[in-house]
C-alpha positions in Angstrom: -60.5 -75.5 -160.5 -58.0 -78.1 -159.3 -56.5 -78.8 -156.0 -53.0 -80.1 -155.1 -52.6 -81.8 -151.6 -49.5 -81.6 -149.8 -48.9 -83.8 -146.6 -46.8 -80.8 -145.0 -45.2 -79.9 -141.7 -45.7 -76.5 -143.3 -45.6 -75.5 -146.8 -41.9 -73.9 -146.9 -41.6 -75.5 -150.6 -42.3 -73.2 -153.3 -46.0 -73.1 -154.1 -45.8 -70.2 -155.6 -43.9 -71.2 -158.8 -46.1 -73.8 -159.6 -47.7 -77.3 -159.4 -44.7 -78.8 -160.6 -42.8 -77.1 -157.2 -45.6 -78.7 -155.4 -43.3 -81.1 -152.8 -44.6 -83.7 -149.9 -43.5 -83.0 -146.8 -44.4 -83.7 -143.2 -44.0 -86.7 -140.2 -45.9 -89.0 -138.2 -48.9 -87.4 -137.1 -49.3 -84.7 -139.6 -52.3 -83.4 -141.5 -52.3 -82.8 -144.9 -52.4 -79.7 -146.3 -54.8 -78.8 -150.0 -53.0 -76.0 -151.8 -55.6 -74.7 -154.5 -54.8 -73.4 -158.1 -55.4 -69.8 -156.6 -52.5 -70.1 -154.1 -49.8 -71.5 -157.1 -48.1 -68.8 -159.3 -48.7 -70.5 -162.8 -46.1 -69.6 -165.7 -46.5 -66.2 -167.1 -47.7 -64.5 -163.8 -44.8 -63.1 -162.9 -45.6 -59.4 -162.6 -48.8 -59.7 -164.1 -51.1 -61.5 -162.4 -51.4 -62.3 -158.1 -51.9 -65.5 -156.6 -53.4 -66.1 -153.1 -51.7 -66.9 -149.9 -53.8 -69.3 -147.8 -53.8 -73.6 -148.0 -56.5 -75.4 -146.3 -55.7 -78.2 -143.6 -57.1 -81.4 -143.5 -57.8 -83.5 -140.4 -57.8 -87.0 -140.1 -56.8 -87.3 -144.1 -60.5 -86.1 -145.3 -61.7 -83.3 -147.3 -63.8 -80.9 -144.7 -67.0 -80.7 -144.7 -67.8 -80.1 -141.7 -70.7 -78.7 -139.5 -68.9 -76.5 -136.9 -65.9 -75.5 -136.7 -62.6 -76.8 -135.8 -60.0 -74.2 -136.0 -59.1 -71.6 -133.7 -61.8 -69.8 -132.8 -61.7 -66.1 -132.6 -61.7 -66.2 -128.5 -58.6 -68.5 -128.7 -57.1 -66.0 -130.8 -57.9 -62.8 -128.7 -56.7 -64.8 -125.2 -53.1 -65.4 -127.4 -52.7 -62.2 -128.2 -54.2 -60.2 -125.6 -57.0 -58.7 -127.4 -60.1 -57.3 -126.4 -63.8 -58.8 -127.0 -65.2 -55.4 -128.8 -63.9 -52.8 -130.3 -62.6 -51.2 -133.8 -64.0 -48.1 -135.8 -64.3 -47.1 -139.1 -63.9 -49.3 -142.1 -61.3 -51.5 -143.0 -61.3 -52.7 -147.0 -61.2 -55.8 -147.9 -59.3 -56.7 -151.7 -59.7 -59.5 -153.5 -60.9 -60.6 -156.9 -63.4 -62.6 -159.1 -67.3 -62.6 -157.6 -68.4 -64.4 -154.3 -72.1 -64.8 -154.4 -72.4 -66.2 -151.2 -70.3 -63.3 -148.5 -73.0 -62.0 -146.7 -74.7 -65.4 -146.0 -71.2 -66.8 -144.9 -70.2 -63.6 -143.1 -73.4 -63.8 -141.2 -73.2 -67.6 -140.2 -69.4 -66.7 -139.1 -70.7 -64.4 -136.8 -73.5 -65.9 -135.1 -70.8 -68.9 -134.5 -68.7 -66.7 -132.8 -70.9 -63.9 -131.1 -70.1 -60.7 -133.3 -72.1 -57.9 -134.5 -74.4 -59.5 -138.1 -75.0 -57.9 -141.4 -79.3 -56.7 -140.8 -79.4 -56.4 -144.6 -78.4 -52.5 -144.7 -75.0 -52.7 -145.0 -73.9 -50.9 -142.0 -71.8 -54.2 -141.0 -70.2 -55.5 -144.0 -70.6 -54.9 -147.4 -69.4 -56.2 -151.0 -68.6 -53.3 -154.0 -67.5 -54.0 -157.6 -65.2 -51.4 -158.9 -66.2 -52.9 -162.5 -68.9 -54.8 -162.7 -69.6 -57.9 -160.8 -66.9 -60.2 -162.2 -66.9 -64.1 -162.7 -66.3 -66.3 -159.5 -63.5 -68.4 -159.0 -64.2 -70.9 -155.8 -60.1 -70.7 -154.5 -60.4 -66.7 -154.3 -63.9 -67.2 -152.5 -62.0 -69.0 -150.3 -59.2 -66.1 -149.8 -62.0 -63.8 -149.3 -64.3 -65.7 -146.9 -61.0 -66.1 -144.8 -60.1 -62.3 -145.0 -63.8 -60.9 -144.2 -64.3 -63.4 -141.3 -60.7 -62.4 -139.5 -60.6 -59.0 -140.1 -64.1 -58.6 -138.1 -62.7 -61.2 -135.9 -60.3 -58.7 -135.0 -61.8 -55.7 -134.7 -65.9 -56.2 -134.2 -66.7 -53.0 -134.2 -65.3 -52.0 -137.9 -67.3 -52.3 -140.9 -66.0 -54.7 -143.3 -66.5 -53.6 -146.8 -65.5 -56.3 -149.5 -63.8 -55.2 -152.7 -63.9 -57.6 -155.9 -61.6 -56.8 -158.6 -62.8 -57.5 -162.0 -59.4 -60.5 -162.0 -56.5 -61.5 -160.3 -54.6 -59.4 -162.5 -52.5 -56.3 -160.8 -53.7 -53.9 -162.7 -57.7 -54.6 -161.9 -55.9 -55.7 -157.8 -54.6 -52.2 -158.0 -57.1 -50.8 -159.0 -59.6 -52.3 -156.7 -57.2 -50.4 -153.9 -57.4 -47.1 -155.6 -60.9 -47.4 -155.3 -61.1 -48.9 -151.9 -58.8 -45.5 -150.9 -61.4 -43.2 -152.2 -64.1 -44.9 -150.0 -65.2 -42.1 -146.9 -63.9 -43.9 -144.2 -61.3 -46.2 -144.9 -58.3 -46.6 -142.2 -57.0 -50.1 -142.8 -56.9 -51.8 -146.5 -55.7 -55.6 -146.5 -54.4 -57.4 -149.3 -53.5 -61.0 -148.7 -52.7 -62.2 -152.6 -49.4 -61.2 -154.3 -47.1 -62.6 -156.5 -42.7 -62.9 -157.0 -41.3 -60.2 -157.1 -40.5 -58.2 -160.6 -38.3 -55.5 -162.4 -40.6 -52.6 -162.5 -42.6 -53.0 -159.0 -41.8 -49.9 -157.8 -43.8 -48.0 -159.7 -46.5 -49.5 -158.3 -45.6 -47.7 -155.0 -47.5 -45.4 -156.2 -51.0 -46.7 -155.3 -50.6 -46.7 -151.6 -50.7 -42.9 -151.2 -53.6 -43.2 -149.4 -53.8 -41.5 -145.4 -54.5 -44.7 -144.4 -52.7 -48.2 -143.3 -52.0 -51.1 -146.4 -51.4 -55.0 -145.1 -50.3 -57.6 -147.1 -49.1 -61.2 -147.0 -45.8 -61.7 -146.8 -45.8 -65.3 -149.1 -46.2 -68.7 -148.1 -43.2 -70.1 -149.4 -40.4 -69.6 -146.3 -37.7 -67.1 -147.5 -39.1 -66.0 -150.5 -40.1 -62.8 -151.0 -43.5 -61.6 -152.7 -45.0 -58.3 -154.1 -47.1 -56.3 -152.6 -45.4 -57.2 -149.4 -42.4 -55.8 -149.7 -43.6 -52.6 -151.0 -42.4 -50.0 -148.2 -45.8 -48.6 -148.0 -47.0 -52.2 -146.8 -47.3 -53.8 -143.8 -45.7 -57.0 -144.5 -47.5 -59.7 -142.5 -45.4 -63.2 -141.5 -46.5 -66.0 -140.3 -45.8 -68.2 -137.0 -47.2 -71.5 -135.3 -49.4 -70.8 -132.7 -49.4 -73.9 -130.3 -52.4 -73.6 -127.7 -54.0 -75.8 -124.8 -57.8 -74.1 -125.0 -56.8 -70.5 -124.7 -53.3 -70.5 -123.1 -50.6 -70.5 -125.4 -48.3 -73.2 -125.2 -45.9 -72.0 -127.6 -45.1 -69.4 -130.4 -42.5 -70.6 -133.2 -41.7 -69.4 -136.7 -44.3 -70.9 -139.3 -41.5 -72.8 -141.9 -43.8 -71.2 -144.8 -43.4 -67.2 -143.7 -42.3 -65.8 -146.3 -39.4 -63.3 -145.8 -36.2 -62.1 -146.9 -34.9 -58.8 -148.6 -36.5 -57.6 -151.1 -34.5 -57.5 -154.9 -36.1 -54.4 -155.9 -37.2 -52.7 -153.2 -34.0 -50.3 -151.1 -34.3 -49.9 -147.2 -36.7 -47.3 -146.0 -35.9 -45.0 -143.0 -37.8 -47.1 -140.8 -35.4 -50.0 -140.7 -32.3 -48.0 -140.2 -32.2 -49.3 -137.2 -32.0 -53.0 -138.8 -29.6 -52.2 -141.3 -26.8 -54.6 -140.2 -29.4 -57.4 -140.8 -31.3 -56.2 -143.9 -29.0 -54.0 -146.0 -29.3 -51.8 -148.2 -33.1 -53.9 -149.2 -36.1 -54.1 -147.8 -36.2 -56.2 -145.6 -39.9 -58.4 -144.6 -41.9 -59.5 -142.7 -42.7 -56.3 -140.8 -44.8 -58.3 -137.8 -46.7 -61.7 -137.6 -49.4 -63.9 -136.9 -50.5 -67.6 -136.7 -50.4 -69.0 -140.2 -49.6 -72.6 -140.2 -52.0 -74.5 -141.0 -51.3 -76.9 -138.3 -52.7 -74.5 -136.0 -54.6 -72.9 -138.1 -58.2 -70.9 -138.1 -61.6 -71.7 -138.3 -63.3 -70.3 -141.7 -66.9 -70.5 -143.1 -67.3 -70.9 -146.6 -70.4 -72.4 -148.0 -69.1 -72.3 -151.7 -68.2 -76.0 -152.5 -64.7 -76.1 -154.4 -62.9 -79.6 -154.9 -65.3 -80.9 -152.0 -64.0 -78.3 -149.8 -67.5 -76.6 -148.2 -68.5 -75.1 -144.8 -66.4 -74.9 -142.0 -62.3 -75.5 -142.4 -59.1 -74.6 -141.0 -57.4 -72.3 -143.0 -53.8 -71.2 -142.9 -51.3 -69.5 -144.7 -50.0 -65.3 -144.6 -53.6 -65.0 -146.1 -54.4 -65.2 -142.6 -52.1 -62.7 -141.3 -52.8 -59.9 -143.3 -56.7 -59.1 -142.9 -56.0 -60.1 -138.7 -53.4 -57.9 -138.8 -55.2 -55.1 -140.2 -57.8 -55.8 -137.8 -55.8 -55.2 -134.2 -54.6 -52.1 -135.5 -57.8 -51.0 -136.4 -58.7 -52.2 -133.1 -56.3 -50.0 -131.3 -57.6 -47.1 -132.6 -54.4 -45.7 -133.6 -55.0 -44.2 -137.5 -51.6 -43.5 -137.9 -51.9 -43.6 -141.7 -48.5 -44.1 -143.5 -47.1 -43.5 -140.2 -48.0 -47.1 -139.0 -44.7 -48.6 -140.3 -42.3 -45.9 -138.7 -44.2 -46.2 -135.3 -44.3 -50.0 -135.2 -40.1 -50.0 -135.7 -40.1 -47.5 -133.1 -41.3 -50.2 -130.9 -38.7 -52.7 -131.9 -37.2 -54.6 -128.9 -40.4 -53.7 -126.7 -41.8 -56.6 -124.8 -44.9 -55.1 -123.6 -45.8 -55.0 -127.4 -44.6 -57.5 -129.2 -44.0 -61.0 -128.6 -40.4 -61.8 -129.7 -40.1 -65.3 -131.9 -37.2 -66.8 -131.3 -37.7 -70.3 -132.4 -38.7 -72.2 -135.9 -37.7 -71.4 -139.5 -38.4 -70.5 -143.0 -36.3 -71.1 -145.8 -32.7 -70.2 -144.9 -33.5 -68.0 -142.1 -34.3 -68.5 -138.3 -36.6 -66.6 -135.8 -33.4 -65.0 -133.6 -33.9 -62.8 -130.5 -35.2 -59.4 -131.8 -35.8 -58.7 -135.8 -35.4 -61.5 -138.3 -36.8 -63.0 -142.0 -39.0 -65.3 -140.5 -41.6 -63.4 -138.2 -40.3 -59.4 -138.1 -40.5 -58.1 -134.9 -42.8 -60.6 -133.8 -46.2 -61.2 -132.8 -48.8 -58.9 -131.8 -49.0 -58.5 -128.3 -52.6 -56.4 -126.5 -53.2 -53.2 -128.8 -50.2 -50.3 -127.3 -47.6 -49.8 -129.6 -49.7 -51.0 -132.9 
């Protein structure tokens, strides 16, 4: 396993098609950014296989390995986004692929960092299932699922967390992983942060989120690209943004220059953005709503799988970030709208009490405008009405 480092404002340059895409970017002052294999859509994957959608920042030029934490913390998130300290109900599932050995340990050490409910060993808390057979482990999708396990009960305490490990990053064992996440007795949110470029034929893959519950995914790391899953209409698309902050008060909120976004080539305009059409079309248009990706501001993970060097605590960012925190403040509000979540979210379009508008930063070709845009949707989440 192999990892590129990128010195990066953000990480708009197109990881996902491929080392060779791979570009230096960034200014005086700037951390660098490792991108691993997982996160880079290799030659042939292309409506095959998924890739991940998290990078991992380094500080002061050298590989983390740290002790404690230096990322945002989940407190620093909750005070941006007006969250509160407990909460969440039923289960939200996890999917991801290849084995990680080590989740309950790191899930555990997480929490006790940050004050949430531990796993005692019964698996009331969190859990890990393996649709197939425990699979081989791959140390960049440990990463992807430490990240997603930690944030979603970041978000939402009070959930149960239950881990799904497809067999390989493949869509076909990805998908279905979901379909049996979906028949799991309590399941209200599912969260899918991989994905790959979109492909002739993705719609009939629609089909798997039929579920009467709530799918998330990430919406790409490569600004105005578009990537599958995400744009699926079913599928909470989940952008990214910068998330400036001075301890817990928010200094500002910008478009993150990796969100990925755009209309979708495949996918046509569901009813819910009939309201967006002069922007989007007669596409799909995405992100749906957003969170703090960039890694520059990025979130505190704990990973004790060592992979390149990479071990412990890091900062993580990336859509991978999005999509399992995302999933978790719904789940926190309590609202189990189902495959209504979509239609009611547009139905709060414009509202301010809900949603923080973005109106600066960009990603790709596009730029976070007053009200709905390809950089960051409607915005960022703002307390839990309206969600």
């Amino acid at each position: 396993m192999q990892m590129r480092v990128v010195a990066a404002v953000g990480i708009a340059c197109a990881l996902a098609f491929g080392p060779s895409r791979v570009m230096a970017q960034g200014g005086p002052g700037q951390s660098g950014i490792h991108v691993p294999d997982s996160s880079i859509e290799q030659p042939g994957d292309r409506g095959v296989r998924a890739h991940t959608n998290h990078v991992v920042a380094l500080r002061g030029g050298a590989a983390p390995n740290s002790a404690s934490p230096t990322g945002k913390t989940p407190a620093n998130i909750r005070a941006a986004y007006n969250l509160p300290t407990s909460g969440g109900a039923g289960i939200i599932a996890i999917i991801d692929a290849f084995d990680y050995p080590t989740a309950t340990n790191d899930f555990n050490v997480f929490s006790n960092q940050f004050g949430l409910p531990l796993e005692p060993g019964d698996g009331s808390v969190f859990q890990v299932v393996y649709p197939k057979g425990r699979p081989r482990s791959n140390c960049g999708w440990t990463q992807e699922s430490a990240l997603d396990i930690e944030w979603a009960h970041a978000m939402a305490p009070g959930a149960k967390i239950v881990l799904v490990l497809a067999k390989s990053n493949s869509f076909s064992d990805l998908f279905s992983a979901v379909n049996y996440a979906e028949s799991l007795p309590g399941v209200v949110q599912i969260s899918m942060s991989w994905g790959g470029s979109e492909f002739s034929g993705e719609t009939t893959y629609d089909s798997t989120f039929n579920g009467n519950l709530t799918y998330f995914a990430a919406s790409g790391d490569t600004g105005g690209k578009t990537i599958y899953p995400g744009v699926s209409p079913k599928v909470v698309a989940a952008g990214g943004t910068t998330l400036v902050m001075n301890g817990d008060t928010v200094v500002s909120e910008t478009g993150w220059s990796g969100s990925g976004g755009g209309p979708s080539k495949y996918e046509s305009r569901p009813a819910f953005q009939d309201a967006i059409s002069a922007i989007v079309g007669s596409a799909r248009g995405v992100p749906d709503f957003s969170f703090d990706a960039d890694p520059q501001t990025g979130v505190s993970v704990y990973d004790s799988t060592s992979c390149q060097g990479f071990v412990n605590w890091m900062v993580f960012g990336g859509t991978s970030v999005s999509s399992p925190s995302l999933a978790g403040i719904v789940n926190l509000a309590q609202s189990n709208k189902g495959p209504f979540e979509l239609s009611f979210i547009y139905g709060n379009l414009g509202n301010s009490n809900d949603f923080n508008d973005i109106v600066g930063g960009s990603a790709g070709s596009f730029t976070a405008v007053k009200g709905w845009d390809f950089v960051t949707g409607i915005g960022s989440s703002k307390g839990l009405v309206g969600k």
